[in-house]
Every structure is written in structure tokens, then in C-alpha cells.
ROVEXMI-793260 format. One record per residue: x negated, y negated, z negated of N, C-alpha, C in turn; residue in one letter. Coordinates in steps of 0.02 Angstrom, whole numbers, padded with zeros to 5 digits, always signed. Example, Ala and Ser with C-alpha at 12.3 -4.5 7.8 and 13.67 -1.06 7.14 Angstrom:
REM residues 2
-00660+00284-00390-00615+00225-00390-00660+00165-00390A-00642+00112-00354-00684+00053-00357-00645-00002-00394S
//
This chain:
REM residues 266
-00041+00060+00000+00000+00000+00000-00043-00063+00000X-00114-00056+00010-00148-00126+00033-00124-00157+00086X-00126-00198+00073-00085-00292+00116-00043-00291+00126X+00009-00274+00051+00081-00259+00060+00109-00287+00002X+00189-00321+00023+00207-00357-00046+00211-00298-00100X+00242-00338-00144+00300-00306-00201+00341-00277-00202X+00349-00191-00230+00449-00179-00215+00457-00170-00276X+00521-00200-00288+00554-00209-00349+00609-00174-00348X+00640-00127-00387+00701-00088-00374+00741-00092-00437X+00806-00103-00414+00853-00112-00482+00921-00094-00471X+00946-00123-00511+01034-00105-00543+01065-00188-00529X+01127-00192-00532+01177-00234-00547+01183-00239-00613X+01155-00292-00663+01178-00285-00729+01148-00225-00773X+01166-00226-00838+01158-00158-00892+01190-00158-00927X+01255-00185-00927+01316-00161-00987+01362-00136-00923X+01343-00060-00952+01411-00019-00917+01427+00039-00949X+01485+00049-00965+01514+00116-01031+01483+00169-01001X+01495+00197-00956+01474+00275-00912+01398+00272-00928X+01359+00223-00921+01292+00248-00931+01267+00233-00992X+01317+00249-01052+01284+00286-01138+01292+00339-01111X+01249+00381-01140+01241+00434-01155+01204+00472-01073X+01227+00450-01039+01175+00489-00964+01120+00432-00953X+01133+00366-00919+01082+00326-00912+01043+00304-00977X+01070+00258-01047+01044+00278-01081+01058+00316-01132X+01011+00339-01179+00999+00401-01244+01076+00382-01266X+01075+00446-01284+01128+00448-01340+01135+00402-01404X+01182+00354-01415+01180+00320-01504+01114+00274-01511X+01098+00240-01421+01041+00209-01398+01082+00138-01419X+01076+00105-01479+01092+00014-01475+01109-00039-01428X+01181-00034-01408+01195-00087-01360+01152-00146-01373X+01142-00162-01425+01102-00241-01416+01035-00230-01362X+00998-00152-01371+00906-00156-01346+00941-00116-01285X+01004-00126-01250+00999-00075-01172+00968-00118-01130X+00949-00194-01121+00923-00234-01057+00834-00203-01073X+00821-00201-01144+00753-00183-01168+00735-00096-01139X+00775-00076-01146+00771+00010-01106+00776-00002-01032X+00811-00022-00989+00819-00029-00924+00782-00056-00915X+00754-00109-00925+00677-00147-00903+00624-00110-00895X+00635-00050-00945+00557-00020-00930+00579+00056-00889X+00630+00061-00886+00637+00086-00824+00642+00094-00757X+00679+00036-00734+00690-00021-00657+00623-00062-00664X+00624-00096-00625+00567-00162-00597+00584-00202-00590X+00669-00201-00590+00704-00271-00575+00770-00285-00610X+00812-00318-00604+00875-00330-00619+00932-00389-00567X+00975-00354-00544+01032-00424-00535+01069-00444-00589X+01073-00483-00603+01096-00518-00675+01155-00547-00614X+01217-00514-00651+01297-00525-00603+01340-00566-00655X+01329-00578-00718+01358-00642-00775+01378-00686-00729X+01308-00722-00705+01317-00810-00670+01344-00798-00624X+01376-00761-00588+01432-00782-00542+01495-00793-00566X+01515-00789-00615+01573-00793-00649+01586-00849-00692X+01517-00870-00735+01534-00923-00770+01468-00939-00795X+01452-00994-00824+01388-00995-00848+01365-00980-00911X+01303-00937-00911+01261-00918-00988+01234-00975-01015X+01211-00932-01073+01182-01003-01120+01105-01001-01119X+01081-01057-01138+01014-01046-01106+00966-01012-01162X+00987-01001-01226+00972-00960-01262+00986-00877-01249X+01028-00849-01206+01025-00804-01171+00967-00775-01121X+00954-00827-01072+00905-00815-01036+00841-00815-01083X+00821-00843-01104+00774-00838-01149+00762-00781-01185X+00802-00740-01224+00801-00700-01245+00800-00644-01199X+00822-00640-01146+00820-00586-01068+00732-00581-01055X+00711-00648-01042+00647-00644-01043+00585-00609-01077X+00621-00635-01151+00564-00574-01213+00578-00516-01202X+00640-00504-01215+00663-00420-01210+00655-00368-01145X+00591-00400-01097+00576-00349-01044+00520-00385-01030X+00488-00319-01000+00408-00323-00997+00376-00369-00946X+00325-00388-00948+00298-00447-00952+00289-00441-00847X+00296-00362-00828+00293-00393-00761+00352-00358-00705X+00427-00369-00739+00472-00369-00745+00508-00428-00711X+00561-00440-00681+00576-00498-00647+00667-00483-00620X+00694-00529-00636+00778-00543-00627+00766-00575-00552X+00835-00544-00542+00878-00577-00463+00925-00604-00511X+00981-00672-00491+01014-00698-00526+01090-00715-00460X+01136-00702-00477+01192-00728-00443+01206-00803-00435X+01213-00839-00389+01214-00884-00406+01309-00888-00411X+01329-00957-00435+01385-00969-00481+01455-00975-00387X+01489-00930-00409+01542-00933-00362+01596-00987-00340X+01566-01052-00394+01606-01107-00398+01559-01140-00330X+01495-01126-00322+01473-01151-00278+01479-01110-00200X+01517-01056-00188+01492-01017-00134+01563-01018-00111X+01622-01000-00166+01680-00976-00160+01738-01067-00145X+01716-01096-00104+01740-01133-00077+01762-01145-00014X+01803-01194+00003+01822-01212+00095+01731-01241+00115X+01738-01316+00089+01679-01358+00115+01634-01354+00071X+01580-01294+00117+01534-01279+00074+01474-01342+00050X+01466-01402+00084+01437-01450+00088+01444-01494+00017X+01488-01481-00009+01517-01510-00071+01502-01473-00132X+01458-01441-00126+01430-01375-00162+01384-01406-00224X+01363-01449-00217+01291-01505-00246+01293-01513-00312X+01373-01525-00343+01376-01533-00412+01373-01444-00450X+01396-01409-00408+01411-01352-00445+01343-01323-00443X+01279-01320-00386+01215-01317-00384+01180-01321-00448X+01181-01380-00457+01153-01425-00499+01178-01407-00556X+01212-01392-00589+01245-01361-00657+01217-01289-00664X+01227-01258-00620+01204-01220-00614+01135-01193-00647X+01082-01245-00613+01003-01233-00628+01014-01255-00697X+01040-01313-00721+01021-01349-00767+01036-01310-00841X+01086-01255-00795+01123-01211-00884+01077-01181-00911X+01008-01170-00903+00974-01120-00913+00908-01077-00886X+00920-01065-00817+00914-01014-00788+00832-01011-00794X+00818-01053-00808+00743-01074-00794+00704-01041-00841X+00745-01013-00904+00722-01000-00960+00700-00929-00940X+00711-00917-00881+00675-00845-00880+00626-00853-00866X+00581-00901-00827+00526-00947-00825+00492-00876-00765X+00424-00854-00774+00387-00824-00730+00441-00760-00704X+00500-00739-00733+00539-00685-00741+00583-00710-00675X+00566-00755-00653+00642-00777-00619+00623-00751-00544X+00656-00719-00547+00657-00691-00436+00713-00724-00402X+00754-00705-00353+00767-00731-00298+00842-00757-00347X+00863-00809-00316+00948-00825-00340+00989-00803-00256X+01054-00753-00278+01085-00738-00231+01130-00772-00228X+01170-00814-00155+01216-00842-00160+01269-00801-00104X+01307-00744-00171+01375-00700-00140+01429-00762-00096X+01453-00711-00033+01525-00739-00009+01569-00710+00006X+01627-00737-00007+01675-00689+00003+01688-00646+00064X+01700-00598+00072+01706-00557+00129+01758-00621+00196X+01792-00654+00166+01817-00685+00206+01813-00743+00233X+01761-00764+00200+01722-00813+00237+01673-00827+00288X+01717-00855+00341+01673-00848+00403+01648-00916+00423X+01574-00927+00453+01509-00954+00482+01565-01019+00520X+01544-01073+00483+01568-01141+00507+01476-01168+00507X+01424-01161+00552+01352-01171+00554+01335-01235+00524X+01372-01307+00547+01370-01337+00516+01375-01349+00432X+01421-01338+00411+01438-01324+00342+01384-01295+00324X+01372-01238+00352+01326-01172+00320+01249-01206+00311X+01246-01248+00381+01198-01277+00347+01172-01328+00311X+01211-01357+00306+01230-01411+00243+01216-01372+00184X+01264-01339+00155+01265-01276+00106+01183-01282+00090X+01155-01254+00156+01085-01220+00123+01019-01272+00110X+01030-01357+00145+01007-01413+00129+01003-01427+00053X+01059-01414+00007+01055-01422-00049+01026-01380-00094X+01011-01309-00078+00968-01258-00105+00896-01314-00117X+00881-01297-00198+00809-01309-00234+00766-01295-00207X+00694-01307-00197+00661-01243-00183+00607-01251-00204X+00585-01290-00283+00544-01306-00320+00581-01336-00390X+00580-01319-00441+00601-01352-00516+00552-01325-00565X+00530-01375-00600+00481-01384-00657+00427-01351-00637X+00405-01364-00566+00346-01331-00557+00362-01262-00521X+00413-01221-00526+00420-01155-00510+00448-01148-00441X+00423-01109-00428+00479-01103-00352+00532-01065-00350X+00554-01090-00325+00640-01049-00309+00666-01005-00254X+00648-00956-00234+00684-00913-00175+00760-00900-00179X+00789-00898-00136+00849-00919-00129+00873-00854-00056X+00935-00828-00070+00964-00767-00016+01031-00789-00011X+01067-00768+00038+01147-00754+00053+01178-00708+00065X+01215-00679+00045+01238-00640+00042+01302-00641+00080X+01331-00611+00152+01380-00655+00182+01393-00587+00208X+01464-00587+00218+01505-00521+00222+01567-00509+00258X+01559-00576+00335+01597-00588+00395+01545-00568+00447X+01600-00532+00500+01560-00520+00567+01535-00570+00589X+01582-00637+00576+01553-00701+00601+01484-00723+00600X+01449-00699+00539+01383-00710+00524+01334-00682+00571X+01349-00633+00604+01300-00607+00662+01291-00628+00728X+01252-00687+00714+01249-00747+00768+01168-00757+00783X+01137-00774+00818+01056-00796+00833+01058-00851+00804X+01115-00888+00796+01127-00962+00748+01119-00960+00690X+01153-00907+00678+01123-00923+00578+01075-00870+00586X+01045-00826+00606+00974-00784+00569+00930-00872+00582X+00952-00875+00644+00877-00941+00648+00879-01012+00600X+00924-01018+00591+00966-01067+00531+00907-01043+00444X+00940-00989+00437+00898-00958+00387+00823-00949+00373X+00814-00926+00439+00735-00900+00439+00694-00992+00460X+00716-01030+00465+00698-01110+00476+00699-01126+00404X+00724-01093+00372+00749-01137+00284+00700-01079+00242X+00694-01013+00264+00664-00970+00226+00711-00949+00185X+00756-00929+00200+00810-00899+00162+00833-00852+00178X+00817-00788+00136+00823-00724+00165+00910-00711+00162X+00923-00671+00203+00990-00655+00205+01001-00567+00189X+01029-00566+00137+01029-00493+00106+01055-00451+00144X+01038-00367+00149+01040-00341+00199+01091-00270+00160X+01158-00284+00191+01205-00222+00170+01171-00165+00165X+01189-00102+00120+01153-00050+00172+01221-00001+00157X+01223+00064+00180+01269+00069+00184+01326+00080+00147X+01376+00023+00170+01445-00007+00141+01471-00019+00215X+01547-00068+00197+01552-00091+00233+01556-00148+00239X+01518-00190+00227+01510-00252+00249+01452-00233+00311X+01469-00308+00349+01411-00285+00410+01359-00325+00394X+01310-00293+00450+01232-00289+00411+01183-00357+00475X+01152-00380+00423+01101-00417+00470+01026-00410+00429X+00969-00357+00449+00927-00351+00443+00864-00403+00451X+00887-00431+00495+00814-00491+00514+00794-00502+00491X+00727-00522+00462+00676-00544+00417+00672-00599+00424X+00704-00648+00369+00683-00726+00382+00675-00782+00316X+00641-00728+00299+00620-00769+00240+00537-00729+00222X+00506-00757+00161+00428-00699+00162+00465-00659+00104X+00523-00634+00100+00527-00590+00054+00611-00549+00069X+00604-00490+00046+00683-00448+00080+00721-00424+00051X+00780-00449+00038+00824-00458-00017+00889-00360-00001X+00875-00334-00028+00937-00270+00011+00988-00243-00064X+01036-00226-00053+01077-00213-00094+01132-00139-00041X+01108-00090-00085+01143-00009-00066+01189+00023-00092X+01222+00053-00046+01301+00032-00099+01325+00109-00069X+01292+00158-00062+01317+00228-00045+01323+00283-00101X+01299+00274-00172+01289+00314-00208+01356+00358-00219X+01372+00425-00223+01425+00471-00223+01417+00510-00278X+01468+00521-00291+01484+00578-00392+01462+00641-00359X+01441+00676-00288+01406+00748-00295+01343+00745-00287X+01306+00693-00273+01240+00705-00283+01211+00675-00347X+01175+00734-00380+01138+00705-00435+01091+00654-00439X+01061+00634-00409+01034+00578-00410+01077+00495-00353X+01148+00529-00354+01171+00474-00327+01180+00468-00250X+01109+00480-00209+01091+00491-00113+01064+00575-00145X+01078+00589-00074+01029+00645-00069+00949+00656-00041X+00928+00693-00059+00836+00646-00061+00809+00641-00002X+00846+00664+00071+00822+00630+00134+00841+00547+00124X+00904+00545+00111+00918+00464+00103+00884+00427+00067X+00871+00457-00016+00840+00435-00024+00747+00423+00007X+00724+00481+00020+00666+00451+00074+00679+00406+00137X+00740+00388+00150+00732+00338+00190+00726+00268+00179X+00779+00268+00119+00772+00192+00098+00694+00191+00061X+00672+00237+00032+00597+00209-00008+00551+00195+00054X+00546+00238+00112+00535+00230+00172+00551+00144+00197X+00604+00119+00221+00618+00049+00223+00580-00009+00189X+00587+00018+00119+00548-00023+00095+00481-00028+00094X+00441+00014+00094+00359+00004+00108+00367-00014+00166X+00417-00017+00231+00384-00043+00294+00411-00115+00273X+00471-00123+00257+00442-00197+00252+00404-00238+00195X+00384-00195+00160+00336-00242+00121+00260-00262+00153X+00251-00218+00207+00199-00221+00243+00213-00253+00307X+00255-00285+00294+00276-00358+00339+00303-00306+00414X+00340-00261+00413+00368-00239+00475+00441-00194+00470X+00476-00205+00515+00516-00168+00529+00563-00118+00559X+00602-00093+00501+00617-00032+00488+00656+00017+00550X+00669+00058+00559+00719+00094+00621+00789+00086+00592X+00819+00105+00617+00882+00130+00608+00938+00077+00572X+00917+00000+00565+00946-00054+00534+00989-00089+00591X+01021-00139+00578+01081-00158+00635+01022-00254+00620X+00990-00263+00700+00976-00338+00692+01019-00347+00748X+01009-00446+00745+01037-00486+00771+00995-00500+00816X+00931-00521+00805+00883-00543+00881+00824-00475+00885X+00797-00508+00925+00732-00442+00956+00689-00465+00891X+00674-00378+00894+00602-00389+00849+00545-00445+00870X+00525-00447+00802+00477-00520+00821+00404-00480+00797X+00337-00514+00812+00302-00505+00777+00290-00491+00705X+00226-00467+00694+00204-00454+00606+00206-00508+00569X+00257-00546+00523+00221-00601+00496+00190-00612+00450X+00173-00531+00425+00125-00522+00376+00181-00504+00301X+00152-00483+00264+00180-00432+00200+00217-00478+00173X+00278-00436+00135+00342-00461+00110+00355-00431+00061X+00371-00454-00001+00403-00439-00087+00469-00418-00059X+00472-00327-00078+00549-00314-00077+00595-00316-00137X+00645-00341-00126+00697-00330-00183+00767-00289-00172X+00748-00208-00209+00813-00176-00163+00862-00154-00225X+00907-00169-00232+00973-00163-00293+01013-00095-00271X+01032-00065-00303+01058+00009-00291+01143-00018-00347X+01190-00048-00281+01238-00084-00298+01310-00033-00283X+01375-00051-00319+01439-00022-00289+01437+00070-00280X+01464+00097-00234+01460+00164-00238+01502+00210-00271X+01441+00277-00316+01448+00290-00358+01419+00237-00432X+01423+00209-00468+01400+00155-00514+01368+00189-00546X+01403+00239-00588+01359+00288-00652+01306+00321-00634X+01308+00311-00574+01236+00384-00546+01194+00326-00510X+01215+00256-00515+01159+00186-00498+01075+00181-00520X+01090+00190-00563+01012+00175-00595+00963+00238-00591X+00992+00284-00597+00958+00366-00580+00929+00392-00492X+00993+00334-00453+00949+00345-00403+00913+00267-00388X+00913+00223-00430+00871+00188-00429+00770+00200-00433X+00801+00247-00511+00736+00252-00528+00703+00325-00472X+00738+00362-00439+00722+00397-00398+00667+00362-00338X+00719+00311-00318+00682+00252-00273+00612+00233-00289X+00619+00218-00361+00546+00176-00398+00501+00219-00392X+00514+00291-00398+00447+00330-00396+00429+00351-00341X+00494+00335-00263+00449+00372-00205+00410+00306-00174X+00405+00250-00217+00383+00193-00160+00309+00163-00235X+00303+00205-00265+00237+00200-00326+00163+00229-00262X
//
């Protein structure tokens, strides 16, 4: 894996009833489950902030309680995404950063900004929308993804829209939302949503060798077969930090074939 990013593999969250007792130990302390999953995963989507905002004594405490080279994906707040005129987005942005989020400090990875499945590509707007994206606070940088879940989105207009702003656009895998693979940001945001109640680890382990497969090619800045793009492959643009979430599905059997993932791409 020389001259190759980062892969980071995770879960949606860690409060979920089904995984006491299989994901974690038995009579294992709801307060220390983010402290157990941390040292299991490499990553986390933290799915709270789309709903409402934490306190910034929260994040803070997220930060201590997982290991030091450990790192959150964060939702961003649906007050800002889940609108008509996305351009008008600026105050809810801005509240946003300011609640907190920062407090995860070196911990902080990409902020996802979900849309509703029924929201379809007004380019203008969209790119307005993504004008107001941060992409530096208190010194830190900010990576920033979309998450967009209309056919409309599969345009040469917005991959190039995106990949001009550096804003990766998260890559379905299989669900059904439709998929735009393109690489346009230096880092590759994917979220997998096939996991099923008969396989024990969630995929079955060709699948799973494919997605761990996916991800070392694009961390080594290239890409993958068998993905749905929008334009022609482009050149190498050199190595890319993956971030792949093992989302939807089967849920309870999430993190098991997460950590399946983590060890074929070690």
C-alpha cells in the first residue's frame, strides 16, 4: 500500500439495541460503546447532526473516548440540505459549525451533506449551495461530500461542478439510490447498503473481497471496475483517503462486516 491514501471503514452511529450482546460483549456499559467501536472500526458516521444539533461538550467528549488515530464523518444538519432554495442555506451552515463540531478537532473527517431522494439538480442552486461550504475554520480544514439520491444528479454538470470545488460526491453502493462514482475530490467518500440476515458476516466474502478490493484501488488514486460513472475515466491524480461506511441493509450484521472489510484492506 505505498503511495496510497488512508482507508477508513465504519458504521452509521453506535447506539443500536441488536448490537448488545453480538456486536458488543454482553452487560458491555452503554455509556463506553463509542469507546469499544472505536477500537474496532477506523471510522465513524456520526448521524445525530442531521437531525438536530449536539452540544459541544459532546463532541469533545467523542474525541477522548476513541483512539488517538481514529476519525468521525459527521452529517451535516438537514435544515441546511432539506430545503427548496438551497442558496439560502448560509444561516443554517453556519450554526451548524459553530455548535461544536470542531471540538473533535484532529478527529474531524469529511462532513456529509444528505439529500432527499427527491431532490433533483437545479445546477445553479446546487452551486450556490456548495459556494457556501467552509473549507478552512480555526486553522483546520474541512472536507466536505454530497450525498444526492436523484437520477437528475447524473450529469457531466455536476461531477464537474464538484470535482472544480473538490467535493467528493458519495458513492451508493449497492442500494437503490443511483450511483455516481467519479472521483472529484482527493478523497472517496462510499456508503454500502447490501448487508442481508443470511450471511454471517453481513456480504458474502467474494463481495466482500470486492469492496476491500475498491478500496485499495482507489486509495492508490485509480479506478475501480464494475462502478456506474458519469464521464470517461480520467487520468491518475494520484492517491486518495478512503472513507467507506457499511450503511442500511442488514444493520445488526453492519459492523461485523465492517470489521471484515478492515482486515482485508490491513
Amino acid at each position: 500500500m505505498a503511495h496510497a491514501g488512508t482507508i477508513r471503514i465504519g458504521v452509521g452511529g453506535w447506539t443500536y439495541g441488536p448490537w448488545r450482546g453480538s456486536f458488543y460483549p454482553e452487560k458491555h456499559p452503554q455509556k463506553r460503546e463509542l469507546e469499544y467501536a472505536s477500537r474496532q472500526l477506523t471510522s465513524i458516521e456520526i448521524n445525530g447532526t442531521y437531525y438536530g444539533s449536539q452540544k459541544p461538550q459532546s463532541f469533545a467528549r467523542w474525541h477522548d473516548e476513541t483512539p488517538d488515530d481514529f476519525v468521525f464523518s459527521v452529517k451535516g444538519p438537514r435544515f441546511a440540505t432539506n430545503r427548496k432554495v438551497l442558496a439560502d442555506a448560509g444561516d443554517s451552515i453556519e450554526r451548524f459549525f459553530r455548535s461544536g463540531v470542531l471540538e473533535l478537532k484532529e478527529k474531524l473527517g469529511p462532513i456529509n451533506w444528505q439529500f432527499m431522494a427527491t431532490k433533483k439538480l437545479d445546477p445553479t442552486d446546487f452551486a450556490a449551495f456548495l459556494d457556501l461550504l467552509p473549507w478552512s475554520l480555526e486553522g483546520r480544514r474541512i472536507r466536505h461530500a454530497v450525498e444526492v439520491r436523484h437520477e437528475s444528479f447524473r450529469t457531466p454538470e455536476f461531477v464537474e461542478m464538484t470535482r472544480e470545488r473538490g467535493v467528493a460526491v458519495v458513492v451508493a453502493g449497492d442500494g437503490a439510490h443511483p450511483q455516481i462514482a467519479d472521483p472529484t475530490a482527493d478523497f472517496v467518500y462510499a456508503r454500502i447498503m447490501g448487508t442481508t440476515a443470511d450471511e454471517p458476516l453481513g456480504y458474502a466474502e467474494a463481495e466482500l473481497d470486492l469492496w476491500a478490493s475498491r478500496a485499495r484501488t482507489w486509495a492508490r488514486g485509480e479506478l475501480p471496475d464494475g462502478l456506474d460513472y458519469v464521464l470517461p475515466a480520467r487520468e491518475d491524480t494520484g492517491p486518495r483517503d478512503v472513507f467507506l461506511y457499511v450503511i442500511s441493509g442488514h444493520k445488526g450484521l453492519n459492523p461485523v462486516a465492517a470489521m471484515a472489510l478492515i482486515e482485508r484492506t490491513r
